[in-house]
Structures are given as C-alpha cells and as structure tokens.
PyMOL CGO cylinders between C-alpha atoms (Angstrom):
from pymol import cmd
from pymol.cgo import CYLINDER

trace = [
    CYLINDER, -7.97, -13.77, 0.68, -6.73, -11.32, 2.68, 0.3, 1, 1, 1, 1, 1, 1,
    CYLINDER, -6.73, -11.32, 2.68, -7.30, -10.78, 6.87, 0.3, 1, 1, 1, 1, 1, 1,
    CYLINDER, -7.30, -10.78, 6.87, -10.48, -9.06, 7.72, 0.3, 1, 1, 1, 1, 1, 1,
    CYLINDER, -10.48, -9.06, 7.72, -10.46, -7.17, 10.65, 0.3, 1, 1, 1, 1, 1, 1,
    CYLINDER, -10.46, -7.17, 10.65, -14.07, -5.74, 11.92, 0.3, 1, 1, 1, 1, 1, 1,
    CYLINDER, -14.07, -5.74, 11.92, -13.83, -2.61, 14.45, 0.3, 1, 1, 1, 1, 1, 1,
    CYLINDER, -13.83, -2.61, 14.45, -17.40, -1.39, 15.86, 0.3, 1, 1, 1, 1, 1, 1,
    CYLINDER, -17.40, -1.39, 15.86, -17.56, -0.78, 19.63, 0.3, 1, 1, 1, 1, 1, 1,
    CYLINDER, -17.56, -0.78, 19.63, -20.91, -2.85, 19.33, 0.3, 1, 1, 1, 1, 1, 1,
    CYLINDER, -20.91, -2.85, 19.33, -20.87, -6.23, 20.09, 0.3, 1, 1, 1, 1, 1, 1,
    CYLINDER, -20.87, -6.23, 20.09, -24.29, -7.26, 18.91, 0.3, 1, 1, 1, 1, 1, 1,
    CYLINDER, -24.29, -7.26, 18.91, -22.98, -5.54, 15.37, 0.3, 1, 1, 1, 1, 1, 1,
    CYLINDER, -22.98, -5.54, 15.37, -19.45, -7.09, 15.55, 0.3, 1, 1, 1, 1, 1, 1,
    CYLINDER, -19.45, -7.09, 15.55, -21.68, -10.70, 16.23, 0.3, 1, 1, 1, 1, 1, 1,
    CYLINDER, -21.68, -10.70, 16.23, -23.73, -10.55, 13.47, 0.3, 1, 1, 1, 1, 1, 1,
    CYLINDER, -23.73, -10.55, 13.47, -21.48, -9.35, 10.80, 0.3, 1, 1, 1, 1, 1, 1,
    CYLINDER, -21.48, -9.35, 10.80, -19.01, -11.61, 11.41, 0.3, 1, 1, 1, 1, 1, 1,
    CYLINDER, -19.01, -11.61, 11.41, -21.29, -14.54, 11.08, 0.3, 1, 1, 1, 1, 1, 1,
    CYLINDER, -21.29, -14.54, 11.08, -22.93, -13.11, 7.82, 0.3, 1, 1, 1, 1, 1, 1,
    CYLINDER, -22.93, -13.11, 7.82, -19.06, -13.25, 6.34, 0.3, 1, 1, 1, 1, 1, 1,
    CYLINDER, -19.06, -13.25, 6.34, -18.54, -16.09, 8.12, 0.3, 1, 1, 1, 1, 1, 1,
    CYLINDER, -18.54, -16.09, 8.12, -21.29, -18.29, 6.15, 0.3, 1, 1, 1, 1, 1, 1,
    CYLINDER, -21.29, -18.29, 6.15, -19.93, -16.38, 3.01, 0.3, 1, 1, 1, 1, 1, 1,
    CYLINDER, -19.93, -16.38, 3.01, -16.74, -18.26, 3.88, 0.3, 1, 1, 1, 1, 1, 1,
    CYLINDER, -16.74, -18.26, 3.88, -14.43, -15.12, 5.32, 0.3, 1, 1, 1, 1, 1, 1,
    CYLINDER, -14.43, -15.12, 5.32, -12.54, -15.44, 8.58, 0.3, 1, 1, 1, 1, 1, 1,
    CYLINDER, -12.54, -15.44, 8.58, -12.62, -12.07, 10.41, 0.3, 1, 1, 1, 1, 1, 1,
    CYLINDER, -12.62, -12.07, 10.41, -11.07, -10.85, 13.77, 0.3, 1, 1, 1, 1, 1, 1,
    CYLINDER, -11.07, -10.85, 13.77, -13.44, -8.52, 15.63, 0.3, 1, 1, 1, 1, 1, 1,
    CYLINDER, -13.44, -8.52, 15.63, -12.16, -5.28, 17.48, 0.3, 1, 1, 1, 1, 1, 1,
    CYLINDER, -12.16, -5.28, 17.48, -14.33, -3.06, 20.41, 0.3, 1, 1, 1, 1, 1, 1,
    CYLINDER, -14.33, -3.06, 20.41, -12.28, -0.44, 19.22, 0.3, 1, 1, 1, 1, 1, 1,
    CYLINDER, -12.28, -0.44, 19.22, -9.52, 1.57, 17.60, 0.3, 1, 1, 1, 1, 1, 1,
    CYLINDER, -9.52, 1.57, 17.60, -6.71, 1.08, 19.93, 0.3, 1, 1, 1, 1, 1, 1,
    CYLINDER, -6.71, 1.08, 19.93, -7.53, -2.75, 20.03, 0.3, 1, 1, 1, 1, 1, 1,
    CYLINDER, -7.53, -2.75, 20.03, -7.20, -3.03, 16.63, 0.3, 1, 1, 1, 1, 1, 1,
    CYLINDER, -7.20, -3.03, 16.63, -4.29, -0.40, 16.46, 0.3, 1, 1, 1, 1, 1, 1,
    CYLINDER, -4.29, -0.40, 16.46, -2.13, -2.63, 19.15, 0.3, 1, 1, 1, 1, 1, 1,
    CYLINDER, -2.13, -2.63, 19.15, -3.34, -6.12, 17.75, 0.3, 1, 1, 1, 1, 1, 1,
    CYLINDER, -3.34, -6.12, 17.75, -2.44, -5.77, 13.43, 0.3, 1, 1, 1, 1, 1, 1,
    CYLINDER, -2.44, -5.77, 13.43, 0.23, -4.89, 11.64, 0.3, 1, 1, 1, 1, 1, 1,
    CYLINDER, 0.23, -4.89, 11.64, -0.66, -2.03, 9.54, 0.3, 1, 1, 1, 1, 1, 1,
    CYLINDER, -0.66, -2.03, 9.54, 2.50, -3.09, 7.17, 0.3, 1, 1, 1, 1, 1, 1,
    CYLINDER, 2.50, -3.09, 7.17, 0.57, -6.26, 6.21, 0.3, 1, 1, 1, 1, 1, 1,
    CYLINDER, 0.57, -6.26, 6.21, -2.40, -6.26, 3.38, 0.3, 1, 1, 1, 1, 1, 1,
    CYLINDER, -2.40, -6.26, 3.38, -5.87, -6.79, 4.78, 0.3, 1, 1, 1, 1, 1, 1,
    CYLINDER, -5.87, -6.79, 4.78, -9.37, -5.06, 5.30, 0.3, 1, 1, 1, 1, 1, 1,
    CYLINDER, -9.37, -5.06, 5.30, -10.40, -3.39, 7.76, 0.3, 1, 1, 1, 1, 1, 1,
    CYLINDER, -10.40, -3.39, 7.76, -14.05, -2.70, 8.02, 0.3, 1, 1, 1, 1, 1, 1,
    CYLINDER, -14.05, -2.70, 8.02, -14.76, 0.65, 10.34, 0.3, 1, 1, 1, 1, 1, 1,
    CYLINDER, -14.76, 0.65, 10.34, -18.02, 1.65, 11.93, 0.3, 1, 1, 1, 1, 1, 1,
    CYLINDER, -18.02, 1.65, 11.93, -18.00, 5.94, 11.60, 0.3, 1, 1, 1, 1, 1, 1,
    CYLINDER, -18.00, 5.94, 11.60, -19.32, 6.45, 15.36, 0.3, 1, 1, 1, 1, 1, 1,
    CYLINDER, -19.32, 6.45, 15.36, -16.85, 5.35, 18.31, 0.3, 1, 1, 1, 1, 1, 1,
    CYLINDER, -16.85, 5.35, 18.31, -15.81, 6.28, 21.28, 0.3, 1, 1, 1, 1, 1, 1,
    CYLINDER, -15.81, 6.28, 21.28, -12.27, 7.52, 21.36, 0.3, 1, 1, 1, 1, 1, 1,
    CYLINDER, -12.27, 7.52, 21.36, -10.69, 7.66, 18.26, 0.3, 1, 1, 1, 1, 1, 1,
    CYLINDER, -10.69, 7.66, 18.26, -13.54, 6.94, 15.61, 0.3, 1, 1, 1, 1, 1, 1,
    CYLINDER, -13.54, 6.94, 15.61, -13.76, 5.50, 12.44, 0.3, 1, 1, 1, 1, 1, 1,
    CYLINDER, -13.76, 5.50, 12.44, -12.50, 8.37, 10.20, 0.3, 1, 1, 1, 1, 1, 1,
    CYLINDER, -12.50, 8.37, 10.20, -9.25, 9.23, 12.32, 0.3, 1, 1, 1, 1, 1, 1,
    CYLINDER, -9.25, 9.23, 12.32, -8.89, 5.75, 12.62, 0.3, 1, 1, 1, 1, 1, 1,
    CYLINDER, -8.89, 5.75, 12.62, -8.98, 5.79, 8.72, 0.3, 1, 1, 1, 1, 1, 1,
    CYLINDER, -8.98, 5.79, 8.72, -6.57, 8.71, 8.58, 0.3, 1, 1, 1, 1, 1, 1,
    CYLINDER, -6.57, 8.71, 8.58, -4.28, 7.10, 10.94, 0.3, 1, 1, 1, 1, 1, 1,
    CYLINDER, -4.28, 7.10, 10.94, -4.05, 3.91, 8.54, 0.3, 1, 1, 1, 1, 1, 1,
    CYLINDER, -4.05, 3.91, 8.54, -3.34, 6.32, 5.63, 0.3, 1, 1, 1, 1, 1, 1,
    CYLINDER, -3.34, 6.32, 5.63, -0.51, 8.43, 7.35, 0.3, 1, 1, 1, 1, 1, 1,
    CYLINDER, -0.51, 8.43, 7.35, 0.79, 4.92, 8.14, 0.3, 1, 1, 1, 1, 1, 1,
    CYLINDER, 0.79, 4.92, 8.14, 1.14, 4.14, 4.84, 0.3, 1, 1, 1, 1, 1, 1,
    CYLINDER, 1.14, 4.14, 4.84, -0.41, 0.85, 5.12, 0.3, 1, 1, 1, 1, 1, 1,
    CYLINDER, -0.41, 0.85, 5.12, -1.38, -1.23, 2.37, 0.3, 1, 1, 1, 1, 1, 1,
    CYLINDER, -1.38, -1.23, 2.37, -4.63, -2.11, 4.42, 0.3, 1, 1, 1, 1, 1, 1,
    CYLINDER, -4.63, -2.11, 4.42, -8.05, -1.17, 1.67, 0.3, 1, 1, 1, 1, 1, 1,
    CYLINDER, -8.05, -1.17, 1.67, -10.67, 0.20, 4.54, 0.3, 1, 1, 1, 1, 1, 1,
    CYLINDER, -10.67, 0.20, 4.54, -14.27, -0.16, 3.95, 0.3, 1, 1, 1, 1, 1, 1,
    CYLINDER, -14.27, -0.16, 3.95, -16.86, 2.63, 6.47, 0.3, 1, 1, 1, 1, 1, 1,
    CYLINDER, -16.86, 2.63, 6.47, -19.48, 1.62, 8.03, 0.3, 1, 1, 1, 1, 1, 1,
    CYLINDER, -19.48, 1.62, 8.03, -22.25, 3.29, 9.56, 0.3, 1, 1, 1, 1, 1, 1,
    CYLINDER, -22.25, 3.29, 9.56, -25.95, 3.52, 11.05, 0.3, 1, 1, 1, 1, 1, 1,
    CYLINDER, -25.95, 3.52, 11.05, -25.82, 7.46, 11.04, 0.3, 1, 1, 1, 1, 1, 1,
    CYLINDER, -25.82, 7.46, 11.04, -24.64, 8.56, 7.71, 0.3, 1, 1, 1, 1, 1, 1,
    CYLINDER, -24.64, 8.56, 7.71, -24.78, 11.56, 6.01, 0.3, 1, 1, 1, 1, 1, 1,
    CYLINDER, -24.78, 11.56, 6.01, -23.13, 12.26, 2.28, 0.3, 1, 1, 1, 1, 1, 1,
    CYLINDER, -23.13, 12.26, 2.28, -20.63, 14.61, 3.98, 0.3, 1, 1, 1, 1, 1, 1,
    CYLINDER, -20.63, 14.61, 3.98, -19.57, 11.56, 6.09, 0.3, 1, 1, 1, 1, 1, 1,
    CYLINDER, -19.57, 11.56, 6.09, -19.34, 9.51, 3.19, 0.3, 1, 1, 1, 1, 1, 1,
    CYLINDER, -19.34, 9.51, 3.19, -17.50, 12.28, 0.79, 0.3, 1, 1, 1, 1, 1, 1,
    CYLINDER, -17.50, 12.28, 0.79, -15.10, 13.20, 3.46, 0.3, 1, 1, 1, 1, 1, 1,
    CYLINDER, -15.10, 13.20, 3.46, -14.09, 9.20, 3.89, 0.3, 1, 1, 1, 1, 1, 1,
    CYLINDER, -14.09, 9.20, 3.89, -14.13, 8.05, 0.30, 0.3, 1, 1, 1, 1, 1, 1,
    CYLINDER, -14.13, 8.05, 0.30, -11.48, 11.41, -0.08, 0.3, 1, 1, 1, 1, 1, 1,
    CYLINDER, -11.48, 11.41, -0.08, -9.38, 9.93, 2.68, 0.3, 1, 1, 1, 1, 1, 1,
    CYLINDER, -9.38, 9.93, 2.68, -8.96, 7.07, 1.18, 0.3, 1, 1, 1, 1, 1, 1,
    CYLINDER, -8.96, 7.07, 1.18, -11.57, 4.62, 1.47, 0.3, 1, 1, 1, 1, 1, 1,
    CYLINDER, -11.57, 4.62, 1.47, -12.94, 1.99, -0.56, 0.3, 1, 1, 1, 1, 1, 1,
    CYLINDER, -12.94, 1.99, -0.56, -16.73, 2.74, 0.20, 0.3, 1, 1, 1, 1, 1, 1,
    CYLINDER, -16.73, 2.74, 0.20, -19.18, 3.52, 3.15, 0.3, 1, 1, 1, 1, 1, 1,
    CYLINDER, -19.18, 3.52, 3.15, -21.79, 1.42, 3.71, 0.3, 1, 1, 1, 1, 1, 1,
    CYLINDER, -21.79, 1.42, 3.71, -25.33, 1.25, 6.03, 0.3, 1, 1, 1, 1, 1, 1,
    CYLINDER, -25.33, 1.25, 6.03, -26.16, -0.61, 8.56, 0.3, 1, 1, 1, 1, 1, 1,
    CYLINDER, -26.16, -0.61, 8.56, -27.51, -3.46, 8.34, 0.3, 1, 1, 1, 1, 1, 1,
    CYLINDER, -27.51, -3.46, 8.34, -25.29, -4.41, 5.83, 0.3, 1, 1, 1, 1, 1, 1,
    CYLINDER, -25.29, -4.41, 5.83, -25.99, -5.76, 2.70, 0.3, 1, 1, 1, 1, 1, 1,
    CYLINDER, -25.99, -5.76, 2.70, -24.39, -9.16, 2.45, 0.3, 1, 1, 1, 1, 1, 1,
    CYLINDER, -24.39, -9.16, 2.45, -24.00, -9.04, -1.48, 0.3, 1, 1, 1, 1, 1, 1,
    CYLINDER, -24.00, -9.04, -1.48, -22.91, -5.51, -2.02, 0.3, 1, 1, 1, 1, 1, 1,
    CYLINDER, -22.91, -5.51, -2.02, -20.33, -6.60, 0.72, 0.3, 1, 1, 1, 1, 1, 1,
    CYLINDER, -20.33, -6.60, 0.72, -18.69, -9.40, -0.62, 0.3, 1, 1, 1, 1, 1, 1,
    CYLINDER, -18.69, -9.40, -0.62, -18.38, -7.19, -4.11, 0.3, 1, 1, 1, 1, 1, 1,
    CYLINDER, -18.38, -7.19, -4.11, -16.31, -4.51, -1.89, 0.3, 1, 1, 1, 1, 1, 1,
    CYLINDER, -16.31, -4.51, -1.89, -14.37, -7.51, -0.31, 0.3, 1, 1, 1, 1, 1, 1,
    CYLINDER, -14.37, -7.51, -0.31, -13.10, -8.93, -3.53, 0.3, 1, 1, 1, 1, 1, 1,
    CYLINDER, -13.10, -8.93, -3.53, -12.21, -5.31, -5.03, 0.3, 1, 1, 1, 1, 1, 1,
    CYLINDER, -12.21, -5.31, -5.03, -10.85, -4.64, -1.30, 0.3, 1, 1, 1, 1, 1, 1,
    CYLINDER, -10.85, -4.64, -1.30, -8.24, -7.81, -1.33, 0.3, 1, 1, 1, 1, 1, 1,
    CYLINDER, -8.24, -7.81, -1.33, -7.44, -7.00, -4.72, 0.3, 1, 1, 1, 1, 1, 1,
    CYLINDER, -7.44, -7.00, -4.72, -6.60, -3.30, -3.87, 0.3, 1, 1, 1, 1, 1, 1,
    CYLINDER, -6.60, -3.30, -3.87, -4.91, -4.23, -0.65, 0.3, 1, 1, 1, 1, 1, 1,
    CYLINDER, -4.91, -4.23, -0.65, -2.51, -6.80, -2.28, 0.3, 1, 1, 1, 1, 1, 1,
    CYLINDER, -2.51, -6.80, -2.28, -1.83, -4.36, -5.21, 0.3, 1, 1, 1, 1, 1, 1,
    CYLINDER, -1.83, -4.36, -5.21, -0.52, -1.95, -2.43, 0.3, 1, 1, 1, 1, 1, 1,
    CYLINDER, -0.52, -1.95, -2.43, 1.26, -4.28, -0.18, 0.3, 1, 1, 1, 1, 1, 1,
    CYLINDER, 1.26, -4.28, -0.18, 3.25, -5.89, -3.53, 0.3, 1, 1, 1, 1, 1, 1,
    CYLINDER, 3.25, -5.89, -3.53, 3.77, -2.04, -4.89, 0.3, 1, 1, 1, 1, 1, 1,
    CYLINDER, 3.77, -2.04, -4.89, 5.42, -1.64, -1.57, 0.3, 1, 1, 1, 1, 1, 1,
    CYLINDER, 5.42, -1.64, -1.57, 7.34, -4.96, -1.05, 0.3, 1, 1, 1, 1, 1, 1,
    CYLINDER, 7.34, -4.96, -1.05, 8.99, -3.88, -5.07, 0.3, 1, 1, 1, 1, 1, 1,
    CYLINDER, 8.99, -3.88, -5.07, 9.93, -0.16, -4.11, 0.3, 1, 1, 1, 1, 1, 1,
    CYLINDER, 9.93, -0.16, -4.11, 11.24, -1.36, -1.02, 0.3, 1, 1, 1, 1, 1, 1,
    CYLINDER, 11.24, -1.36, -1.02, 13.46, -3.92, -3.32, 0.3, 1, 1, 1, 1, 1, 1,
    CYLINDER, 13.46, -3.92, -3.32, 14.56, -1.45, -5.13, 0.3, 1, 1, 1, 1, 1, 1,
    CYLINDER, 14.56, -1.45, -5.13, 15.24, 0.74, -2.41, 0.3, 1, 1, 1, 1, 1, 1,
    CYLINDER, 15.24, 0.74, -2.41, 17.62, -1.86, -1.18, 0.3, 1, 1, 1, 1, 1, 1,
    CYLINDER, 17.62, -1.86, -1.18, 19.46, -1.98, -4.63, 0.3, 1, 1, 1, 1, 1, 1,
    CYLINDER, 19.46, -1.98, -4.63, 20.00, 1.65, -5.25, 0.3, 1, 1, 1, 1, 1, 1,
    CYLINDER, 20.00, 1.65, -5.25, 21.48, 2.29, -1.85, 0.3, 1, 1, 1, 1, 1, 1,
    CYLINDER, 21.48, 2.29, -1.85, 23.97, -0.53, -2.93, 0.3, 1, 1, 1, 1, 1, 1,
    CYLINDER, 23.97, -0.53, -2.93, 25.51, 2.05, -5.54, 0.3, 1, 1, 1, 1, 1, 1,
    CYLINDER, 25.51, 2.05, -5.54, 28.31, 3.92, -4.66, 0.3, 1, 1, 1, 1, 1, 1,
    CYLINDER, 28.31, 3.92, -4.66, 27.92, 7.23, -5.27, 0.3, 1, 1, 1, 1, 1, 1,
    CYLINDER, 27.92, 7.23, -5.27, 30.05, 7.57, -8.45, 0.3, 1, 1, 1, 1, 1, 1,
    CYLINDER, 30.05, 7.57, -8.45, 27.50, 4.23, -9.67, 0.3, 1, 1, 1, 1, 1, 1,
    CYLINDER, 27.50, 4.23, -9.67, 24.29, 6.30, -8.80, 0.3, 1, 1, 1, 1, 1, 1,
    CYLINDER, 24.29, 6.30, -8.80, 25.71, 8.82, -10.69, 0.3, 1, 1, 1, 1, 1, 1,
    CYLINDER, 25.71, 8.82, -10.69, 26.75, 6.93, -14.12, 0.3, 1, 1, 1, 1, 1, 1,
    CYLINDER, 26.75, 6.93, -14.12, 23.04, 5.30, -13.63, 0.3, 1, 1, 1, 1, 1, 1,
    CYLINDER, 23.04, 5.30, -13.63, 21.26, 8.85, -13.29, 0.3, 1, 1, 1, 1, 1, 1,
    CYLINDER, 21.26, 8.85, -13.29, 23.43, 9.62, -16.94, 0.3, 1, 1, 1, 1, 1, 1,
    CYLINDER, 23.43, 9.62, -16.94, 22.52, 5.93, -18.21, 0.3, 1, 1, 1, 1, 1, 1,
    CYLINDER, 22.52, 5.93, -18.21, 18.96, 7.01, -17.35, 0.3, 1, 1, 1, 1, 1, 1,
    CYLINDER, 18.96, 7.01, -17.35, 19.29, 10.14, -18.95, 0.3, 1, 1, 1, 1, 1, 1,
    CYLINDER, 19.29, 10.14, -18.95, 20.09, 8.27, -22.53, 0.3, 1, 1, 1, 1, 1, 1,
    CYLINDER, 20.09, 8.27, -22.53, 23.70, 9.40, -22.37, 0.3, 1, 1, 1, 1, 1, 1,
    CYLINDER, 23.70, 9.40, -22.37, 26.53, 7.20, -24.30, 0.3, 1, 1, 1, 1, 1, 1,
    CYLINDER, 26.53, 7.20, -24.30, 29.46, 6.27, -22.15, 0.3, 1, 1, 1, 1, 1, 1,
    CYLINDER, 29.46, 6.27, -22.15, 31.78, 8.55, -23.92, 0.3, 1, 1, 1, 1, 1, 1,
    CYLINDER, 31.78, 8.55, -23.92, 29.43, 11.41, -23.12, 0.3, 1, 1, 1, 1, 1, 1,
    CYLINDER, 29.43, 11.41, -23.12, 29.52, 10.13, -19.55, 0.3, 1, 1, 1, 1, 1, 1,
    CYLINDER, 29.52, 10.13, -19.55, 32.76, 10.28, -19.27, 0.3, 1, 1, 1, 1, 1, 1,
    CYLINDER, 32.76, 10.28, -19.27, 33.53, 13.64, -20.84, 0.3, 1, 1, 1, 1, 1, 1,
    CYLINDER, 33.53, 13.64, -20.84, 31.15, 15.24, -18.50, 0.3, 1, 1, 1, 1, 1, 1,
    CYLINDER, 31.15, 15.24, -18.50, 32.31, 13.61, -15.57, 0.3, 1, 1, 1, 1, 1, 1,
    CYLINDER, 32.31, 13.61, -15.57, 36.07, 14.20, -16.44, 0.3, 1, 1, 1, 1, 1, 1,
    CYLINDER, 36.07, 14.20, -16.44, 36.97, 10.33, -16.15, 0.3, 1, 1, 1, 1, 1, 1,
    CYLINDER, 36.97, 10.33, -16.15, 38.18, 8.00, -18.72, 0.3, 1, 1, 1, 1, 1, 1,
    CYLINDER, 38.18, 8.00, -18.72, 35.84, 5.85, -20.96, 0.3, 1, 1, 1, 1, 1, 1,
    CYLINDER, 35.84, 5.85, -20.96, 36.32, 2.45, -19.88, 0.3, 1, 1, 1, 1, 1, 1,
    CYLINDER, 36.32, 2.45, -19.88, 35.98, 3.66, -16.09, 0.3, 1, 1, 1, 1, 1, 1,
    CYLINDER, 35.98, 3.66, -16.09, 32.79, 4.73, -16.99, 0.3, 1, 1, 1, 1, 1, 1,
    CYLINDER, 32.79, 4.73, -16.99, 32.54, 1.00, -18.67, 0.3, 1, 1, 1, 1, 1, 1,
    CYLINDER, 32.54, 1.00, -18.67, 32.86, -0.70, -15.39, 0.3, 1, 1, 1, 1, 1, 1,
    CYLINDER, 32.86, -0.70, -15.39, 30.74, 2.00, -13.31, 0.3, 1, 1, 1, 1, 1, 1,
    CYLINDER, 30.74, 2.00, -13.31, 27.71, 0.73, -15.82, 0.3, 1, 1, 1, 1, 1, 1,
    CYLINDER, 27.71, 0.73, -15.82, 28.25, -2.96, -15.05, 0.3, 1, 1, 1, 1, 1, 1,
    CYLINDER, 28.25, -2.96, -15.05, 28.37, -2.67, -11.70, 0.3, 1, 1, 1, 1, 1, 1,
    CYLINDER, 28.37, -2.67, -11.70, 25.17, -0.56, -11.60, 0.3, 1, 1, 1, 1, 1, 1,
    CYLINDER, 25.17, -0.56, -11.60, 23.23, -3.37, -14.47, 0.3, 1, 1, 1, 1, 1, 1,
    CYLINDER, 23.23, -3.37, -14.47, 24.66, -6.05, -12.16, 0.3, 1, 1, 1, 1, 1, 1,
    CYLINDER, 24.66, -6.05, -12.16, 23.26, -4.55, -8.86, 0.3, 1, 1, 1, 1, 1, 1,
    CYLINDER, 23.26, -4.55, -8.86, 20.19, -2.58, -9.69, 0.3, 1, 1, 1, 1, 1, 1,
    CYLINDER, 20.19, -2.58, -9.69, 19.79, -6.69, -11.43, 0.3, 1, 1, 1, 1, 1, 1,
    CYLINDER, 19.79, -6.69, -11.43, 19.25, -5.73, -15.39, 0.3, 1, 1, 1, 1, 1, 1,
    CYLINDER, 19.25, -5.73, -15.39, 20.60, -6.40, -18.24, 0.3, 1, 1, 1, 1, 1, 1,
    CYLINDER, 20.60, -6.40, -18.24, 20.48, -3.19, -20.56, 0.3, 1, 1, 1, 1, 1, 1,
    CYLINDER, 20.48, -3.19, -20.56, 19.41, 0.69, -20.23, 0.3, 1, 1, 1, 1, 1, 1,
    CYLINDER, 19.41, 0.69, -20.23, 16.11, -0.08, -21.32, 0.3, 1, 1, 1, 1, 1, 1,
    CYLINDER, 16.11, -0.08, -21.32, 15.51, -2.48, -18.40, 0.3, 1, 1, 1, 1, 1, 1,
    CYLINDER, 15.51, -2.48, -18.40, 17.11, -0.23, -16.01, 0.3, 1, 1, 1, 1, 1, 1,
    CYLINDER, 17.11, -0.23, -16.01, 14.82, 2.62, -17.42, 0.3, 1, 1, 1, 1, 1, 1,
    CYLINDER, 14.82, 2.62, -17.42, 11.48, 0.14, -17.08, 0.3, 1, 1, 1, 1, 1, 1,
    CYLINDER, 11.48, 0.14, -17.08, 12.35, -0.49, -13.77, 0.3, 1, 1, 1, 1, 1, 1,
    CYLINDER, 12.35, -0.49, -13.77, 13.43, 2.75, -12.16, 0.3, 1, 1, 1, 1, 1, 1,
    CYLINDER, 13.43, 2.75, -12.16, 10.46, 4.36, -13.96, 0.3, 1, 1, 1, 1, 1, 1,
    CYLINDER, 10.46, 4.36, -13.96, 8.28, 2.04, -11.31, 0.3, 1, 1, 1, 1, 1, 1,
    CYLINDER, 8.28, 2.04, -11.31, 9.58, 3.45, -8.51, 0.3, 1, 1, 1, 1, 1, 1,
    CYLINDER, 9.58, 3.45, -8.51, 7.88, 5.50, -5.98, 0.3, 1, 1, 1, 1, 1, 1,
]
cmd.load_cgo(trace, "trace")
C-alpha cells in the first residue's frame, strides 16, 4: 500500500477521515495545507494524496497542477463540500483520479484507494525503467547511439557500414557494445525495449 497523505485546512475533516481509513486499516499523514504537504513529501515517491478543492493559499486544484508539472508519480484523489461539475471536469482533466463529497463515503473510498496505489505504482515503476534506460543510452558513445538508431531502423551491418563509410566488422563491434550496454541480447530485444521508452 502506498503513503496516504490527507491535505484539508480543516482539522475536524482531517480527524475524522483519517480515522475512517484508519479502521479500514490505511496509515495516513494529515496536512493543514499545501505548503505543509509540499515541504514534508517527496513528490518523486508513489503515494496518494487526497485534496480538499477549497484552501487558503494555494488550493486543491493548483496544488493538483503543481503535482502534475512535477511529474510525480503521486495518483490524487479531490475532495470537496462545495462542488460543482465544472470543479470536478476541470480536476479529473488535470489529472485526477476522482472528486469526491464530503462526508465521504467510506466504500466508494477504499475502491479509489486500491485503483489509486495501483495507478501510483504503475507511474513510479514507468519512471524508475525510463530512468534505467536513460542511464544506459547515455553510456553509448556517439558512433554506438548511432549504429543502435540503424540497428533500430532494421538495417544489416553491411548496410550500416556502407552508409556510414566504415568497414563491416567495425560496425560488428559498435553492435556488441551497444547489445552489451543497452543489456540485450538481439535487435528484437533492443527494439522491445527502446519502444518502452518515454
């Protein structure tokens, strides 16, 4: 299960939800507001975060935007005592999982929850892979990115090297090198891979 961090600038509301997911078995951490929660969790790490609309300050949907520019694997779930369908539209486009009411409907909830960790892990491993990756292909050389931008483009080593203006078995070694670090075995698994990457 993934963190659960609760931000309403209400303390009766930050109370009682977290002891309605608390007897449902969640931990949560409880924020007055956005710059609490902005200075206390790492946006880089998967979690919830659970967002009342209305706060002083920076409120819940620039809050929401702010976790989106950030990149953050982080699913956010809006929640509000005052909303209107142009509240909710506007926040499901930037990105959220769902706006819900107060008071907040305990089984409903723990259906966003489970869709919400699986969401926010989904990101957070999408991320920790490209990142990976990102870490291989800056390995290449330059002459290696190339060959491997030709393997990719289905081109036989001879063909590599006649259009690069090198000799055959250079080209040979440029392709192990780039299956050894990019860690595959064959063009197909090099194609699978890169073809992941975002």
């Amino acid at each position: 299960m993934c963190n659960i961090y609760l931000v309403d600038d209400d303390q009766d509301v930050l109370d009682s939800l977290s002891w309605m997911l608390g007897g449902l078995g969640f931990a949560t951490n409880c924020y007055l507001d956005a710059a609490q929660f902005l200075s206390a969790v790492d946006l880089n790490k998967p979690g919830i975060a659970i967002l009342d609309i209305q706060m002083p300050n920076m409120d819940g949907l620039a809050l929401l935007n702010h976790i989106k520019q950030c990149n953050s694997p982080l699913s956010v779930i809006m929640l509000t005592g005052h909303g209107t369908i142009f509240m909710a539209v506007q926040a499901i486009q930037s990105g959220a999982i769902d706006f819900i009411e107060k008071p907040v409907d305990g089984g409903k909830l723990c259906q966003l929850l489970q869709l919400a960790t699986q969401q926010s892990l989904e990101s957070f491993n999408r991320q920790d892979h490209n990142k990976e990756l990102m870490v291989r292909v800056a390995s290449l050389t330059p002459r290696e990115h190339e060959v491997m931008l030709q393997v990719l483009a289905g081109k036989l080593n001879k063909v590599i090297a006649a259009e690069l203006n090198i000799a055959q078995r250079t080209i040979e070694l440029h392709r192990q090198k780039v299956m050894l670090k990019m860690k595959v075995s064959n063009a197909t698994e090099l194609a699978n891979l890169m073809a992941h990457f975002q």
